[in-house]
C-alpha positions as CSV (number, residue, x, y, z in Angstrom):
1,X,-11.6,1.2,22.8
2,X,-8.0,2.5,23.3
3,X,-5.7,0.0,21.3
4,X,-8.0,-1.6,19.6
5,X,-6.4,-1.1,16.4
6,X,-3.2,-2.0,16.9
7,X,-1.6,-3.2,14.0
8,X,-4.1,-2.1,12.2
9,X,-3.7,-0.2,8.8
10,X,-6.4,2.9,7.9
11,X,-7.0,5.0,4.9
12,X,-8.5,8.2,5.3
13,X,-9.8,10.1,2.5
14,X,-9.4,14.2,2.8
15,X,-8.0,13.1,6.4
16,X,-5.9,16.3,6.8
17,X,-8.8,18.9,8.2
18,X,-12.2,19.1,9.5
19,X,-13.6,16.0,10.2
20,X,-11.3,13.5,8.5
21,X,-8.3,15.0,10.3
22,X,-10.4,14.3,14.1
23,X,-11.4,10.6,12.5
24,X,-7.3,10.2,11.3
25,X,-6.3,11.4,14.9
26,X,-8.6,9.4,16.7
27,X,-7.9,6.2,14.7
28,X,-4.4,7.3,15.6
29,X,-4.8,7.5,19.5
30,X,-6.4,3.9,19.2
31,X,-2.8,2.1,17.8
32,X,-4.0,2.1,14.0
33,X,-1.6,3.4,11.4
34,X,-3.0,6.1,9.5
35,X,-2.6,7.2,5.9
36,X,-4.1,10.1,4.5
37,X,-4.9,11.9,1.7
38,X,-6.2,14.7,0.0
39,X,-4.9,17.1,-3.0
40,X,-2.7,19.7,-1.4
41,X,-0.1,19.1,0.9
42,X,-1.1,20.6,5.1
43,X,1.5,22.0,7.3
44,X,0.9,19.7,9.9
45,X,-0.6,15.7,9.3
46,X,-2.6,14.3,11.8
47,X,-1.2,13.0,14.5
48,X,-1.7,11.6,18.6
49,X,-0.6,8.6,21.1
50,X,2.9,9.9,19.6
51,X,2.1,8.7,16.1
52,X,1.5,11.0,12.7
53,X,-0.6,9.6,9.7
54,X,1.1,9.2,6.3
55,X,0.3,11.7,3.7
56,X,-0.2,10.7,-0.3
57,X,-1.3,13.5,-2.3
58,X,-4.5,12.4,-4.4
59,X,-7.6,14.2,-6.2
60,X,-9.9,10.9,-5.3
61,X,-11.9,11.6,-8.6
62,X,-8.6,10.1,-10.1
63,X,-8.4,6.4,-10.5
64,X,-4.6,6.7,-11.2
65,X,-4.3,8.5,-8.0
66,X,-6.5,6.0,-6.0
67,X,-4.2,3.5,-7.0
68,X,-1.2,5.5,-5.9
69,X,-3.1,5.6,-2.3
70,X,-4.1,1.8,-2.1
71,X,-0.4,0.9,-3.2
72,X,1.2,2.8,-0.4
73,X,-1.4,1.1,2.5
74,X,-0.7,-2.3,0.6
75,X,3.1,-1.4,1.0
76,X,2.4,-1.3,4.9
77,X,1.3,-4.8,4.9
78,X,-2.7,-4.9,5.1
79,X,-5.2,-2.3,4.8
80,X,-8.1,-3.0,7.6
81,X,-10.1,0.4,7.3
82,X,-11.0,2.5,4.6
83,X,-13.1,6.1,5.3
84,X,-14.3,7.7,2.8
85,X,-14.7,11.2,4.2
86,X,-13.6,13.5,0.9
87,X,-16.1,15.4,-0.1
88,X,-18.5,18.7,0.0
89,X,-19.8,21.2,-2.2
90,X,-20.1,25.5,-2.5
91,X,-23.4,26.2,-2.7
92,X,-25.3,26.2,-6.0
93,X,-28.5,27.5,-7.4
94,X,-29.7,24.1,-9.4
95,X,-31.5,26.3,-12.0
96,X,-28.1,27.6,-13.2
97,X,-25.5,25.1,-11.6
98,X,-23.1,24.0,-15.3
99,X,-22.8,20.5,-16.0
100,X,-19.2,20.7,-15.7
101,X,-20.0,21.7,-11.9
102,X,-22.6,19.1,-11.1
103,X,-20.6,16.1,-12.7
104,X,-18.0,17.1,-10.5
105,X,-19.7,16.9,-7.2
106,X,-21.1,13.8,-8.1
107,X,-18.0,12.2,-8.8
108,X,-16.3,13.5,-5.9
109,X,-19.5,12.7,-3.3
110,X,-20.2,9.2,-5.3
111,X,-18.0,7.8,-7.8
112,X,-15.2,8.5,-5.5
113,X,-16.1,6.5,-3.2
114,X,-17.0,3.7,-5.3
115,X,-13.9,3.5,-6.9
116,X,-11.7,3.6,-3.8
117,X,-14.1,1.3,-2.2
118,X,-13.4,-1.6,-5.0
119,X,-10.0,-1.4,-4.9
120,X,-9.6,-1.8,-1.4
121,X,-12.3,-4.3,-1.6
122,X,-9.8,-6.1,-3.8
123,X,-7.0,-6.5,-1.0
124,X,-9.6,-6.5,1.9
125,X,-11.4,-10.0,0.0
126,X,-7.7,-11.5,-0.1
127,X,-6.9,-11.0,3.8
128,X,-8.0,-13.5,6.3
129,X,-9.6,-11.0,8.2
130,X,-10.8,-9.1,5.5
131,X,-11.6,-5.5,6.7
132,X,-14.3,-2.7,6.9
133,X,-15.9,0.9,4.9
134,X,-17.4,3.8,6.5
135,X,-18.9,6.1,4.1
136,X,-19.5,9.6,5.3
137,X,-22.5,10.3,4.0
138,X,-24.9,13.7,5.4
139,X,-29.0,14.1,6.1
140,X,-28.6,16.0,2.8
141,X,-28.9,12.6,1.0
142,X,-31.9,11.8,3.8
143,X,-33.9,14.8,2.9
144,X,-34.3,18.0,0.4
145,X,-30.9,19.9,0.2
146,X,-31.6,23.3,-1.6
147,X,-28.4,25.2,-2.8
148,X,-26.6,21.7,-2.9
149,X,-28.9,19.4,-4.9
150,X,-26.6,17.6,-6.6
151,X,-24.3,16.8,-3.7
152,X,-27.9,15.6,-2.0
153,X,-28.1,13.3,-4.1
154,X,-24.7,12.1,-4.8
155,X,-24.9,11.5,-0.7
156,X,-28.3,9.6,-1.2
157,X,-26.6,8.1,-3.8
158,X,-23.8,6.9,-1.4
159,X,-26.1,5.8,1.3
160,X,-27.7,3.3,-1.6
161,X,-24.7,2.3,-2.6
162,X,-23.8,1.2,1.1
163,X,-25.9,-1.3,1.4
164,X,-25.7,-2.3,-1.8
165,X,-22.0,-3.2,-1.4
166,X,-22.8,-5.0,1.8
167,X,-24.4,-7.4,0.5
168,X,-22.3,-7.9,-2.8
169,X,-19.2,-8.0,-0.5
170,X,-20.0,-10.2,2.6
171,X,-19.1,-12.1,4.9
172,X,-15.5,-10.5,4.3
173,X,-15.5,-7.1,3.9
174,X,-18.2,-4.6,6.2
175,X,-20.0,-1.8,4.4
176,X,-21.7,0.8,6.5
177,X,-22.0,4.6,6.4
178,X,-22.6,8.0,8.4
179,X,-24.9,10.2,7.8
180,X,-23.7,13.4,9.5
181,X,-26.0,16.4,10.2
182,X,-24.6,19.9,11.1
183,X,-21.1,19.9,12.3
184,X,-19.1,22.6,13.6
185,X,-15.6,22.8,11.8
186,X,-13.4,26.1,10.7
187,X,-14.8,24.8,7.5
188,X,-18.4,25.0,8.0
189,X,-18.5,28.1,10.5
190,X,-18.5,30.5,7.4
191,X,-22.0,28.6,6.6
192,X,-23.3,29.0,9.7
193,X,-22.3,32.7,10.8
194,X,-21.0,34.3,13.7
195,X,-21.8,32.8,17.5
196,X,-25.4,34.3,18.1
197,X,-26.4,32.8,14.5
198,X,-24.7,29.7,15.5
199,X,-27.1,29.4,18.8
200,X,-29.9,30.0,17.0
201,X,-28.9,27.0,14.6
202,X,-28.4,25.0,17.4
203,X,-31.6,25.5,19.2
204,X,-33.3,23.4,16.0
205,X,-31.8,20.5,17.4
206,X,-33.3,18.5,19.8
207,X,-30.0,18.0,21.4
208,X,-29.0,21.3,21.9
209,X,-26.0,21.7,19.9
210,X,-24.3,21.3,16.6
211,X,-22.3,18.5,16.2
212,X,-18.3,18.1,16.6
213,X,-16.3,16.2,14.4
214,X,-15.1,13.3,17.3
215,X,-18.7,12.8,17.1
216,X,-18.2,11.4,13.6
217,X,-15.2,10.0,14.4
218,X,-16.2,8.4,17.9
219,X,-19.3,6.6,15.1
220,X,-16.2,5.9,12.7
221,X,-14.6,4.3,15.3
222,X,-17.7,1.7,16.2
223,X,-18.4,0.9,12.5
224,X,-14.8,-0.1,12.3
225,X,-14.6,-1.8,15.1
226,X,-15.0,-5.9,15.9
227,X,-17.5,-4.1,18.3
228,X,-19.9,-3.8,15.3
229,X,-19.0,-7.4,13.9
230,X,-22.6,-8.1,13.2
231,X,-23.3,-4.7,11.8
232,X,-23.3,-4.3,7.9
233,X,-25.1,-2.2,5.3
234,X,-26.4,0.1,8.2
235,X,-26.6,4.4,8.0
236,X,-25.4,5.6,11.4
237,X,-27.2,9.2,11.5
238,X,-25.0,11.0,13.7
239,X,-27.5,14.7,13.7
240,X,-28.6,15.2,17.3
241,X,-32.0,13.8,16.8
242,X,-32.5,15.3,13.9
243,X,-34.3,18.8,12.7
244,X,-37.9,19.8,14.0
245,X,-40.5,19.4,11.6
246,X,-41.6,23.4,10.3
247,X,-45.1,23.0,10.9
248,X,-44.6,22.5,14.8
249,X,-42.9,26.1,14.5
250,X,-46.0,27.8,12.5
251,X,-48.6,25.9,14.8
252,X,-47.1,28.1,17.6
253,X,-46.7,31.6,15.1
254,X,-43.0,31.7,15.1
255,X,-40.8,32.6,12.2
């Protein structure tokens, strides 16, 4: 697909490390230009093909500071592409988690993104060609997520809301989202642990691996693209098939 965003204008949302950097750069290395934001400033923005993303420094739970964001891609002429890739959450027992602490995952992993996505959805309705939203979501939102139950559910939340969108936003503006299952960033690799704990994470998916971040982007790319012109209101898992169910594991006595 190299080119096939030329002159095309995308926002990326924490799209200054882990896996909305790789999405940034790849959109990057196919023509597009790239803003990006996120709260604190990074020594080095995205960049490939020669190109470096635009940085606007935003907490995305602000609506002031979406609007700061959408001005400066409006100022740029169009805005085609919006990724909603900011979010996460530190583990948290849900017996104990505060309110404080839950309300803000949810509004980072869900209200977030539903405010960004209406205000671009303002400027994508006015534009002849009107544009398209990838939501990353996670399998935490597809099945139980112990030690991160509210993000679970702000991400099940966000898959809902997907196709909820697409519909109230059609024929001009495509909604669709990603559900992403364990990926391998300097971020994560604290969760998972050193490389022989890694493996043995790994070997739970039928693929063989854990995921890489141009795996979400490479799906970021096809959602985005005119090559998914027909698809709307869809959740891309991107997980490697998926995790084993337990009970095959206890059928055959291992741990």
């Amino acid at each position: 697909m190299m080119g096939s965003f030329e002159g095309r204008v995308v926002v990326v949302t924490g799209g200054t490390r882990g896996i909305g950097r790789v999405i940034a750069e790849r959109f990057l290395a196919e023509g597009a230009e790239v803003l990006v934001c996120a709260r604190r400033p990074c020594e080095a923005l995205p960049a490939a093909a020669g190109r470096v993303a635009r940085f606007v420094a935003a907490d995305v739970r602000e609506i002031e500071q979406i609007d700061r964001v959408i001005a400066q891609a409006s100022a740029l002429g169009r805005l085609d592409v919006l990724v909603n890739n900011a979010g996460g959450s530190p583990p948290a027992d849900a017996a104990t988690a505060s309110p404080r602490f839950s309300t803000s995952i949810v509004a980072l992993n869900l209200l977030a993104p539903l405010h960004f996505s209406q205000r671009a959805n303002q400027v994508m309705q006015a534009q002849p060609e009107g544009g398209a939203i990838v939501n990353i979501a996670s399998v935490s939102g597809l099945r139980p997520s112990p030690g991160t139950a509210a993000y679970g559910a702000a991400k099940a939340g966000l898959i809902h809301l997907t196709q909820s969108l697409a519909i109230e936003w059609a024929p001009r503006v495509r909604v669709n989202s990603i559900s992403a299952g364990m990926i391998l960033t300097d971020e994560s690799r604290p969760h998972f642990g050193d490389d022989a704990s890694v493996a043995r994470v790994a070997a739970t998916v039928p693929l063989g691996r854990l995921g890489d971040p141009d795996d979400v982007a490479e799906a970021c790319l096809f959602l985005a693209s005119a090559r998914a012109r027909y698809v709307s209101g869809a959740n891309l898992v991107v997980a490697g098939g998926g995790e084993r169910p337990a009970f095959l594991g206890a059928v055959k006595g291992e741990a």
